[in-house]
VOLONU-152646 format. One record per residue (C-alpha): z negated, x, y negated; residue in three letters. Coordinates in steps of 0.02 Angstrom, whole numbers, plus 32768, in hexadecimal, padded with zeros to 4 digits. Layout:
REM VOLONU-152646
+------+------+------+--------+
:    z :    x :    y : residu :
+------+------+------+--------+
:    Z :    X :    Y :    ALA :
...
+------+------+------+--------+
END
This chain:
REM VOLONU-152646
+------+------+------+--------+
:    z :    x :    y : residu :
+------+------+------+--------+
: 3F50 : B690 : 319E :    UNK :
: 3F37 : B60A : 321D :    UNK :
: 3F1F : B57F : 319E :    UNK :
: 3FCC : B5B2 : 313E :    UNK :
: 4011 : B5AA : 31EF :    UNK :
: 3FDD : B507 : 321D :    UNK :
: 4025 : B4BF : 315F :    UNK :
: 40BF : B518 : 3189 :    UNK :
: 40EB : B4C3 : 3229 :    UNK :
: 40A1 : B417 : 31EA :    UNK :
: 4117 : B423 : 314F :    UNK :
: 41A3 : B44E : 31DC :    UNK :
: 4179 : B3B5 : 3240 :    UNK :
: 4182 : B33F : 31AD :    UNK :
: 4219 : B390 : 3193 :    UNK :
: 4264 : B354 : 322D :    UNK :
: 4220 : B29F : 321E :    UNK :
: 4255 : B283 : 316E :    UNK :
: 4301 : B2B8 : 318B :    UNK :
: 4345 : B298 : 3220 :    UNK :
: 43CC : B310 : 31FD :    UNK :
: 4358 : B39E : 3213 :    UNK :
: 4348 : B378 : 32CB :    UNK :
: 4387 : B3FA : 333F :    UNK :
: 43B6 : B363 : 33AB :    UNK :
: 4417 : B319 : 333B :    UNK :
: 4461 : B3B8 : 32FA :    UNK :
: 44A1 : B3DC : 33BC :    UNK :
: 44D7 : B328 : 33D9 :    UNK :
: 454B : B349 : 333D :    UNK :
: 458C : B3E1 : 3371 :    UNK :
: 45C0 : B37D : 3432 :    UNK :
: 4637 : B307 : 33CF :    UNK :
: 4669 : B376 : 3364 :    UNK :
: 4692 : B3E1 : 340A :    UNK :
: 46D1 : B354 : 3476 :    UNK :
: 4787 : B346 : 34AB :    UNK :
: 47EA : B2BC : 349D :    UNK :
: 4857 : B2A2 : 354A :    UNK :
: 48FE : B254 : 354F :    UNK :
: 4969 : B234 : 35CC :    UNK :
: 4A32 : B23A : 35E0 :    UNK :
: 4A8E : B1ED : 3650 :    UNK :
: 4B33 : B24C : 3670 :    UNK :
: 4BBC : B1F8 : 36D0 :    UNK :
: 4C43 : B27B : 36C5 :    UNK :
: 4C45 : B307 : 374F :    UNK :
: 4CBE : B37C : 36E0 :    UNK :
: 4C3A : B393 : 365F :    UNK :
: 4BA1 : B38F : 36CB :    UNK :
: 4B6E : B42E : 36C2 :    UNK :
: 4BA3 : B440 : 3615 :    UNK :
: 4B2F : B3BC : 35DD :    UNK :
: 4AAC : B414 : 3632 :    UNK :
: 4AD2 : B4BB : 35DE :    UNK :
: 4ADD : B466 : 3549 :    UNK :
: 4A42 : B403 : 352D :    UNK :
: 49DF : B4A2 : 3569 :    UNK :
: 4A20 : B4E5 : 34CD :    UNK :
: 49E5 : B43D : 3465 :    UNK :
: 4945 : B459 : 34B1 :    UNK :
: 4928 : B50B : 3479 :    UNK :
: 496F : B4EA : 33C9 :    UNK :
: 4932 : B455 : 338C :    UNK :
: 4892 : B45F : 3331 :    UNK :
: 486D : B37B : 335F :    UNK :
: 4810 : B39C : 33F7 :    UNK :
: 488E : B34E : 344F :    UNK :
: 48C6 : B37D : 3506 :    UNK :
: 495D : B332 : 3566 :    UNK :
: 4964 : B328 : 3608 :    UNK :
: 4A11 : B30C : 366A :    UNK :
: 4A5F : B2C0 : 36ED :    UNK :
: 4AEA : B28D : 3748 :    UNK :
: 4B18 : B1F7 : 37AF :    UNK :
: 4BD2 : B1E2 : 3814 :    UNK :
: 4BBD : B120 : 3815 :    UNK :
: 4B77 : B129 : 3754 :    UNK :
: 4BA6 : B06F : 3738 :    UNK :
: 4B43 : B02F : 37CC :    UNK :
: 4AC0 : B0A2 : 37AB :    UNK :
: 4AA9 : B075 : 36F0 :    UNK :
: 4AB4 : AFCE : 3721 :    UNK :
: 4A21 : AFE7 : 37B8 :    UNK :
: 49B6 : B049 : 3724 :    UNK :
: 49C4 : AFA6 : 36A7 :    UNK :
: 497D : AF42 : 371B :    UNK :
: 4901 : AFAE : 3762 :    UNK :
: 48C1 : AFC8 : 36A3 :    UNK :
: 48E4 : B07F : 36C3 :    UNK :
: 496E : B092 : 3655 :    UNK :
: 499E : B14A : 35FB :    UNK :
: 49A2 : B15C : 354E :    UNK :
: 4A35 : B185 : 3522 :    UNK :
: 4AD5 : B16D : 3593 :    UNK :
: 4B70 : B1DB : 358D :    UNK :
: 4C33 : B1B8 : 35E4 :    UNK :
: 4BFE : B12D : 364E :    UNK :
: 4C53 : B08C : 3659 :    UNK :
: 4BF2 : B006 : 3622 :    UNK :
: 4C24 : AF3D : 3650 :    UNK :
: 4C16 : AEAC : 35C6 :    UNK :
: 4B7C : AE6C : 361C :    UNK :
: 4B12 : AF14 : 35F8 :    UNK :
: 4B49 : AEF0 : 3546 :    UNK :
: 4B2D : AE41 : 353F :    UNK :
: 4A73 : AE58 : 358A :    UNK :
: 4A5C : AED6 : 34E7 :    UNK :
: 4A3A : AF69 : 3531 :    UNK :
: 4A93 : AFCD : 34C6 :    UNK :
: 4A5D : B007 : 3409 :    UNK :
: 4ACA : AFCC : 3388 :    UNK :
: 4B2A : B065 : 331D :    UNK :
: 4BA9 : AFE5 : 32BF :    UNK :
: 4B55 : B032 : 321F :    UNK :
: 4B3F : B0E4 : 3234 :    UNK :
: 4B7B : B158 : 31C4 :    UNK :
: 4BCD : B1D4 : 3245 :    UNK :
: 4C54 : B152 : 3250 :    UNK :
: 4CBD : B17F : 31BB :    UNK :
: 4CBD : B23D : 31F8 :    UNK :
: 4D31 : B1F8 : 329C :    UNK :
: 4DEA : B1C2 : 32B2 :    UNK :
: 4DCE : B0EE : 329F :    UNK :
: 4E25 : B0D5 : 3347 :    UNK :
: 4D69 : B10D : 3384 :    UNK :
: 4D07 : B093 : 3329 :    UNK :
: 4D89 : B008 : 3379 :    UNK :
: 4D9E : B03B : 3420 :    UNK :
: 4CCD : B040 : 341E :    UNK :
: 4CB4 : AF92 : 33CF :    UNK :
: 4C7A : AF09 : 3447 :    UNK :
: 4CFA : AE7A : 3410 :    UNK :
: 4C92 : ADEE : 344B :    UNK :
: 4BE5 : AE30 : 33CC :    UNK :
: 4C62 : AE80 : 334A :    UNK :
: 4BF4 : AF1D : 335B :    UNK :
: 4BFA : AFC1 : 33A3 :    UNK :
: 4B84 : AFFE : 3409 :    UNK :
: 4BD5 : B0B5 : 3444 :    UNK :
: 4C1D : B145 : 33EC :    UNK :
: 4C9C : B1A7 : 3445 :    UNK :
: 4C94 : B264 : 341C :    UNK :
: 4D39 : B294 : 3450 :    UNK :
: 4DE4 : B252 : 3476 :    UNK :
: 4E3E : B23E : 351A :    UNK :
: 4F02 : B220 : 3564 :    UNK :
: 4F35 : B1E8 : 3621 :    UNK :
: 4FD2 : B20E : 3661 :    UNK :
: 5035 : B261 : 36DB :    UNK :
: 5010 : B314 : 3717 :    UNK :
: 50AA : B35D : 3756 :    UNK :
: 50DD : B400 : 3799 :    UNK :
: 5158 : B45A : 3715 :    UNK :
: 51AA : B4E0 : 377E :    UNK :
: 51C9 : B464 : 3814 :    UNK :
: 520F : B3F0 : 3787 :    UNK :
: 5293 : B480 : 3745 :    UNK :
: 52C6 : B4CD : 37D8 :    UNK :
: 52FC : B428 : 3813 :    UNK :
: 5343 : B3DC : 3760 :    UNK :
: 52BD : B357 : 3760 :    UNK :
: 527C : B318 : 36C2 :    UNK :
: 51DA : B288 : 36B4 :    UNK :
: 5236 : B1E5 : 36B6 :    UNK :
: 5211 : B162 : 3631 :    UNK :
: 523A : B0E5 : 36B9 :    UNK :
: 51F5 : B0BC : 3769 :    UNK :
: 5298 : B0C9 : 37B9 :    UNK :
: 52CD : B16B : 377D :    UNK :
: 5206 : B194 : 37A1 :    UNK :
: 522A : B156 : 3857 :    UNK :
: 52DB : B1BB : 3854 :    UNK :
: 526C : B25F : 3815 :    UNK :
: 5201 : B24D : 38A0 :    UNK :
: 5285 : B241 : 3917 :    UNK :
: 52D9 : B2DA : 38DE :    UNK :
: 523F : B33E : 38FD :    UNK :
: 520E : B2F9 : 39A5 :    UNK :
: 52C5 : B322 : 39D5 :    UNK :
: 52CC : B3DB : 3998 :    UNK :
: 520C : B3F2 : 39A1 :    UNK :
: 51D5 : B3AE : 3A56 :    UNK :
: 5136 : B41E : 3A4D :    UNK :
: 5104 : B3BA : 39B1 :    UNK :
: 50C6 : B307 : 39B0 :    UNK :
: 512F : B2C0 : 3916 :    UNK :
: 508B : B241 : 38D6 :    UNK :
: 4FEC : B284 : 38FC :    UNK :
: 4F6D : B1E6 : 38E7 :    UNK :
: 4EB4 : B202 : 3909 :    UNK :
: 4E8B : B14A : 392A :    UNK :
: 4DCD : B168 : 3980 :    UNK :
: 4D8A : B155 : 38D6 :    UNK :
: 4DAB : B0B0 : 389E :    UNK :
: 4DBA : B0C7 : 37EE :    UNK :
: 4E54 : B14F : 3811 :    UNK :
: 4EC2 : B0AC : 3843 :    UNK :
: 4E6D : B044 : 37B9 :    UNK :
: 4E87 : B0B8 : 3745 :    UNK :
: 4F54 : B0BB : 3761 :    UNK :
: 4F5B : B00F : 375A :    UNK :
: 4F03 : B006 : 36D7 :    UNK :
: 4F9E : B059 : 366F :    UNK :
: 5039 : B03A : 36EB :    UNK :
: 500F : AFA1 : 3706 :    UNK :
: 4F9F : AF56 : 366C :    UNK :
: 5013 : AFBE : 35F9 :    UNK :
: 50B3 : AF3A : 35F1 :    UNK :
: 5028 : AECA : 358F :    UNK :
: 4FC1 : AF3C : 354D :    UNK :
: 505D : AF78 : 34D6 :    UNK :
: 5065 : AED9 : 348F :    UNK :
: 4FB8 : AEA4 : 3477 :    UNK :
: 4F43 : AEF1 : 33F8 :    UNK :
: 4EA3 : AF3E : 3455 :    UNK :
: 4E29 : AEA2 : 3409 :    UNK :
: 4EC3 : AE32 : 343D :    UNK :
: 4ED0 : AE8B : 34E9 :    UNK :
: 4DF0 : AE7F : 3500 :    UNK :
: 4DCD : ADD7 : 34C4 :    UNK :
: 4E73 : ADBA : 3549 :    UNK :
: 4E0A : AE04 : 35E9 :    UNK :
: 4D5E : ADCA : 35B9 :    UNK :
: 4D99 : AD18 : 35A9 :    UNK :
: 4E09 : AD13 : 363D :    UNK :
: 4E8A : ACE5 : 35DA :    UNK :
: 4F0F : AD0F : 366B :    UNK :
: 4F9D : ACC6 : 3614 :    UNK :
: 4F9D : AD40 : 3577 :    UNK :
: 4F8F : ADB2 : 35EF :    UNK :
: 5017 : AD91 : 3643 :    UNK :
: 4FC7 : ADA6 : 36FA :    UNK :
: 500A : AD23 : 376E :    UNK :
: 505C : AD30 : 3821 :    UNK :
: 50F4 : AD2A : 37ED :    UNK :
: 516A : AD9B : 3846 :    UNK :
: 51A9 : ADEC : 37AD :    UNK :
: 5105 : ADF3 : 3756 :    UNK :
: 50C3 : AE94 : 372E :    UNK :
: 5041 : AE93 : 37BF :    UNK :
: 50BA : AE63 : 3850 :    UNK :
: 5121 : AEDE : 3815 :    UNK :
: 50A5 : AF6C : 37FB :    UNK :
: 506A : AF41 : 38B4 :    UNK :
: 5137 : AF3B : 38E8 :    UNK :
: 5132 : AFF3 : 38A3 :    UNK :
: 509A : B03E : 38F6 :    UNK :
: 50C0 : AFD4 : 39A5 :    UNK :
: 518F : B043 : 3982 :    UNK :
: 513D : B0CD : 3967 :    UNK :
: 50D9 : B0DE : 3A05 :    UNK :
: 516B : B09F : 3A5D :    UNK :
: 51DA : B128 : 3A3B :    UNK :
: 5152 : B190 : 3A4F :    UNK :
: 514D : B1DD : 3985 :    UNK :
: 5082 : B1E3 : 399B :    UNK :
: 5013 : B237 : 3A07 :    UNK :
: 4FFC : B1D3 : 3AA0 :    UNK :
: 4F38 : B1E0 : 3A8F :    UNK :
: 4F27 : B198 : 39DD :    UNK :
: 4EA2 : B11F : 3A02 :    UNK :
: 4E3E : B19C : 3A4E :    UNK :
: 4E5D : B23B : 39C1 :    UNK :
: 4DDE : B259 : 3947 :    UNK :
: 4DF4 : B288 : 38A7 :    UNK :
: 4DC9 : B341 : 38CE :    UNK :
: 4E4B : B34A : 395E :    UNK :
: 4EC7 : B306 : 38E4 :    UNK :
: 4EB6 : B389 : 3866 :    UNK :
: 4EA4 : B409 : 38F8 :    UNK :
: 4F49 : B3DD : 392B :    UNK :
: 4F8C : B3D2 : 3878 :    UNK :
: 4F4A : B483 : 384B :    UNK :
: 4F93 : B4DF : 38DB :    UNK :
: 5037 : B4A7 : 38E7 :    UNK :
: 5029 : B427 : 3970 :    UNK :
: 505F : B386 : 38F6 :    UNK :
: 50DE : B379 : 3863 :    UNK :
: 508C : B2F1 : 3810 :    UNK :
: 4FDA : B2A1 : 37FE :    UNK :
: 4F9C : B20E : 378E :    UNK :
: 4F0F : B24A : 3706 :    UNK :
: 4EBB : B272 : 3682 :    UNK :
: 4EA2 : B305 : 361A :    UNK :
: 4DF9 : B313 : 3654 :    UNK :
: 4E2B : B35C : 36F8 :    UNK :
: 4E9A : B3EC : 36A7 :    UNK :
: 4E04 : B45F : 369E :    UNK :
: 4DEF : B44E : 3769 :    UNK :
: 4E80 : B468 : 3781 :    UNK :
: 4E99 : B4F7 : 372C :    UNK :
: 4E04 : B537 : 3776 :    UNK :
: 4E6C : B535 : 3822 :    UNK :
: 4F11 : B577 : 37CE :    UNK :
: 4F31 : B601 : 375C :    UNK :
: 4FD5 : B5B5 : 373B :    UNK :
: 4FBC : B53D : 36C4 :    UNK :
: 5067 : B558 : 365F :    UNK :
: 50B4 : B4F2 : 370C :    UNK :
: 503B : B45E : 36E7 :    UNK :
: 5087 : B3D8 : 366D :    UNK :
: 504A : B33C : 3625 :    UNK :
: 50B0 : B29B : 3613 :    UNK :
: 50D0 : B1EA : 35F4 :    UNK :
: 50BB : B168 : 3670 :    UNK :
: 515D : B100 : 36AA :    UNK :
: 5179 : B048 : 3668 :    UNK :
: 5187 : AFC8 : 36F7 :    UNK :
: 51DB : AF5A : 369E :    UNK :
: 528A : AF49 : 3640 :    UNK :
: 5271 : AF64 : 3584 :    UNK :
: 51BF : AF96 : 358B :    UNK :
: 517D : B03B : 3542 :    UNK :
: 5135 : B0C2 : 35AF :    UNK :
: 509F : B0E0 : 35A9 :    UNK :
: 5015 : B16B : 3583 :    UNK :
: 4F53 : B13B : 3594 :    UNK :
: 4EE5 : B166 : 3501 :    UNK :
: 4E3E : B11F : 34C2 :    UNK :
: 4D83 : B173 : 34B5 :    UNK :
: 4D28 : B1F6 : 3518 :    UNK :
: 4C8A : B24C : 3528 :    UNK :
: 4C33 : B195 : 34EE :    UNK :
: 4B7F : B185 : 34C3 :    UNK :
: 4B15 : B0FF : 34BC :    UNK :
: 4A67 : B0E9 : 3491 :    UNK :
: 49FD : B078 : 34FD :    UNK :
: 499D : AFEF : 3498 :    UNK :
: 490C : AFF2 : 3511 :    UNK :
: 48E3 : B0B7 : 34E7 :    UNK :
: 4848 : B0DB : 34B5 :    UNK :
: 4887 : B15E : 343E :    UNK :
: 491E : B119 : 33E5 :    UNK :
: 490A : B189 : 334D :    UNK :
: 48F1 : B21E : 33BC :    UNK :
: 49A3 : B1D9 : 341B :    UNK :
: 49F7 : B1CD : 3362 :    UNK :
: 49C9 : B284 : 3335 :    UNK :
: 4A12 : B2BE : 33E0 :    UNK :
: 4AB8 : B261 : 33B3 :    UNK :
: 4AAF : B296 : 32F6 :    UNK :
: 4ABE : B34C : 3349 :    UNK :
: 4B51 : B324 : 33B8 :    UNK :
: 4BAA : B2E9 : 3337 :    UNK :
: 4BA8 : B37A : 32BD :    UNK :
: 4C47 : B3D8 : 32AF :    UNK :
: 4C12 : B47E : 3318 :    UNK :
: 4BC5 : B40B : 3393 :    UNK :
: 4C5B : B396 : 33A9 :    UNK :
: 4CCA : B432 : 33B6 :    UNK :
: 4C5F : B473 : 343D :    UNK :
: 4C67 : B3CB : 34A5 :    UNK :
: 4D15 : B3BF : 3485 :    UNK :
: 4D34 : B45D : 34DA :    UNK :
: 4CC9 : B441 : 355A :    UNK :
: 4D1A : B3AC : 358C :    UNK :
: 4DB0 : B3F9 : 3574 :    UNK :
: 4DEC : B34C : 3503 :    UNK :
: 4E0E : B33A : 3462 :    UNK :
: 4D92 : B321 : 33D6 :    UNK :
: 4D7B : B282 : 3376 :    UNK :
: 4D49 : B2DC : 32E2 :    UNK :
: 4DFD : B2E3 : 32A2 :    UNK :
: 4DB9 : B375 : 3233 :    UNK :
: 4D7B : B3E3 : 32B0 :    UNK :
: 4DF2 : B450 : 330C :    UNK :
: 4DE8 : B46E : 33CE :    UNK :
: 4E49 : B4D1 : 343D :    UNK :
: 4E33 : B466 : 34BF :    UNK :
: 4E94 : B493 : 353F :    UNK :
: 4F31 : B4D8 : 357B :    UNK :
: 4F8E : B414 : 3587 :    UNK :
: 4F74 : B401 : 34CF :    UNK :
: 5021 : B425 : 349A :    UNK :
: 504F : B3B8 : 3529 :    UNK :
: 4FD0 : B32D : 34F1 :    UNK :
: 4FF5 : B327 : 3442 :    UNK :
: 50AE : B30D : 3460 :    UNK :
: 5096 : B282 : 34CE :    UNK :
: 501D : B23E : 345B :    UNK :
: 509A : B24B : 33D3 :    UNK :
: 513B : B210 : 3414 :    UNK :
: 5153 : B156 : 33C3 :    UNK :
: 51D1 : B127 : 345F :    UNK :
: 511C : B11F : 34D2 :    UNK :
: 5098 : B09D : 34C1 :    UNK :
: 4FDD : B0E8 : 34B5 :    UNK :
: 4F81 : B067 : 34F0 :    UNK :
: 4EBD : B073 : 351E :    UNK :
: 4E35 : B039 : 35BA :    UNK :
: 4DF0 : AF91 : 3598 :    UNK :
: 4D3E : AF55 : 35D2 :    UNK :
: 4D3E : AEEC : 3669 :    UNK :
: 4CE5 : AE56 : 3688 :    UNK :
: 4C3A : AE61 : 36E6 :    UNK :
: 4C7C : AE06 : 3778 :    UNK :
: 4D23 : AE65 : 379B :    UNK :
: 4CEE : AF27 : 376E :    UNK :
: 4D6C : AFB4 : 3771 :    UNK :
: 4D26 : AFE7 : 382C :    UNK :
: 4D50 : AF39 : 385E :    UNK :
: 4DFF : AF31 : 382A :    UNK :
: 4E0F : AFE4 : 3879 :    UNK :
: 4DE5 : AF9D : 390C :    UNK :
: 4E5F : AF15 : 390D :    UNK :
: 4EFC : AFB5 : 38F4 :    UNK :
: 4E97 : B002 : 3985 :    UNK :
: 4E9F : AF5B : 39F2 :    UNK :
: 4F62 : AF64 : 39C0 :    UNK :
: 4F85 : B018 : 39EE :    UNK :
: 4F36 : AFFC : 3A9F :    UNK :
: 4FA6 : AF5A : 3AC5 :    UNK :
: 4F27 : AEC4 : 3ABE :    UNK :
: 4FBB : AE6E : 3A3D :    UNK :
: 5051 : AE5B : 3AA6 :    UNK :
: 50C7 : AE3C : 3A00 :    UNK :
: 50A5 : AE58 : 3943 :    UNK :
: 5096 : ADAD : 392B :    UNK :
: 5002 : ADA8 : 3984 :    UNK :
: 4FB6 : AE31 : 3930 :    UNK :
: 4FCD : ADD8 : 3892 :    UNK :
: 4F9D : AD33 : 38B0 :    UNK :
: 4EF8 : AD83 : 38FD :    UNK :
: 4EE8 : ADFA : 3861 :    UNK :
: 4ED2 : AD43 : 37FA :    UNK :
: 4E7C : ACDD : 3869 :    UNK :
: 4DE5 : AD82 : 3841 :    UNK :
: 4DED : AD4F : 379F :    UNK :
: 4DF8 : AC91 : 3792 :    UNK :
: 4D82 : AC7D : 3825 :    UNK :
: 4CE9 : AC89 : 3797 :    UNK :
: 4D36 : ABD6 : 3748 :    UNK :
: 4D2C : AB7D : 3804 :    UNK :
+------+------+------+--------+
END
């Protein structure tokens, strides 16, 4: 018994030495990779959705069977931040609604999705609006569609006759009207503490007269080589940024705004907007959903067009790419970051996001009931007498925040005319070529 006990385990010993794939260690080493999860992170730069995303890629985490588990979060300052992470070599894997400059693109830090299928599932103003113009290739995909505009209040609007002006003096004569009849309600409410608020109305107001008349690679190639005079940005007094600044300095002047606008944040402005307290705000439809969430009303809350600024130009209605995701080049797990767009992207997915961020889908096919400005939205959208023109990528050295800054530096009187304003708005961005 002992001697068939001894052959036994000798026989089991060779086993182990002849095949290596006997060996319990090996066996259990096997079974840890098979076990191991791969970690991403994304890096959200959109406070509406934040806790959406995190609700949602809890669900990706429990469904998918890739062993792959995303971890959120979100950062106010996302561009800084993003830009902070590059350089620190900490960068997350996959990046969604921030606002990246030309220089994080032309350092590469981005994956290239030119070629990807998903691309012929999505309206083609996506593919262009996420192409870099300088490479030719695009290294974002935006899952859903956005508009900017005015929010105005629709019963204050028909109880005193008022309808949204196509032009900014019967914009200014609107406003009037309302801060005559409606003293309890600041006509303009502008929530200029957050830079990109002021930016971001300049960037259609103001960058709209040229925008209407320059294709979007016309209108990028324009910024990024500081080509000033196809852009039509000089000091003249009846250029469009001396005028733009004329209209904001008249409009604090009669007092049509709220007298705090450089200190307002973006939540006091909707606060205001969703109780009653302002008539009309500058946004996008991103910030319906919060403020529905403060007003039940939301048949009184309209959507439309920005005023032109100048004779025989369009108005204007913002449009272009939201929810955008990029992939960072210096992952570790690229594949793992293309399976977790793949899923986005399919059609249940996309119509999920889509109503999350209460914005339309850019999966023309999929159908979203978005939100209750979509009637309001599409009209705009569709009228042919308004321009839809789109956000353009700013040069490293003159970001969005900066020229926010510069409308900021306006509103609290450092430019004593217009003028000034402007030829300080050029001197920004020719001072790179001194």
């Amino acid at each position: 018994m002992k001697r068939k006990i001894s052959i036994f385990m000798i026989l089991t010993m060779l086993c182990f030495s002849i095949f290596p794939g006997c060996s319990s260690n090996e066996i259990k080493k096997a079974d840890d990779t098979q076990n191991k999860k791969i970690k991403l992170t994304v890096l959200n730069g959109m406070v509406e959705v934040a806790d959406f995303f995190d609700d949602y890629f809890k669900k990706y985490n429990q469904e998918n069977k890739d062993g792959i588990v995303v971890q959120t979060e979100y950062e106010k300052e996302s561009t800084k931040s993003l830009d902070v992470k590059f350089a620190s070599d900490n960068s997350p894997d996959i990046i969604i609604g921030v606002v990246v400059n030309q220089n994080m693109i032309d350092k590469g830090n981005f994956v290239d999705l030119t070629n990807e299928a998903f691309w012929n599932k999505l309206n083609p103003s996506d593919k262009e609006y996420s192409t870099d113009v300088k490479s030719g290739k695009a290294y974002n995909v935006g899952l859903c569609q956005t508009a900017a505009g005015l929010f105005y209040n629709k019963a204050i609007f028909s109880e005193l006759g008022l309808k949204p002006a196509d032009t900014w003096e019967k914009f200014v004569d609107n406003l009037k009207v309302i801060k005559e009849k409606k003293p309890g309600i600041i006509p303009f409410y502008i929530g200029g503490r957050d830079s990109w608020m002021l930016e971001h109305m300049a960037n259609f107001i103001q960058g709209g007269v040229i925008k209407q008349t320059l294709s979007y690679e016309e209108q990028q190639k324009a910024m990024l080589s500081l080509n000033l005079d196809k852009l039509k940005w000089n000091s003249a007094p009846d250029g469009t940024l001396a005028t733009y600044a004329k209209n904001l300095m008249e409009l604090q002047k009669l007092g049509l705004i709220n007298e705090d606008a450089v200190k307002a944040s973006y939540g006091n402005q909707i606060e205001a907007f969703a109780e009653g307290k302002a008539a009309v705000i500058s946004q996008g439809i991103w910030a319906a959903d919060l403020i529905a969430q403060k007003n039940n009303q939301v048949n009184n809350i309209g959507f439309c067009q920005y005023p032109s600024i100048l004779k025989g130009e369009k108005p204007v209605v913002g449009t272009g790419t939201d929810v955008t995701v990029y992939i960072s080049s210096k992952s570790k797990y690229k594949d793992a970051c293309m399976k977790v767009l793949n899923y986005m992207l399919q059609p249940e997915s996309m119509k999920e996001i889509s109503e999350g961020r209460k914005s339309m889908s850019a999966n023309p096919e999929v159908y979203s009931d978005w939100g209750y400005l979509k009637d309001d939205v599409e009209k705009v959208l569709n009228n042919p007498s308004y321009a839809a023109v789109t956000w353009t990528t700013m040069p490293s050295f003159f970001t969005g925040d900066d020229e926010g800054r510069m409308w900021q530096d306006l509103l609290v009187g450092k430019y004593k005319t217009a003028e000034d304003f402007a030829k300080a708005y050029v001197n920004a961005w020719e001072s790179p070529n001194k």
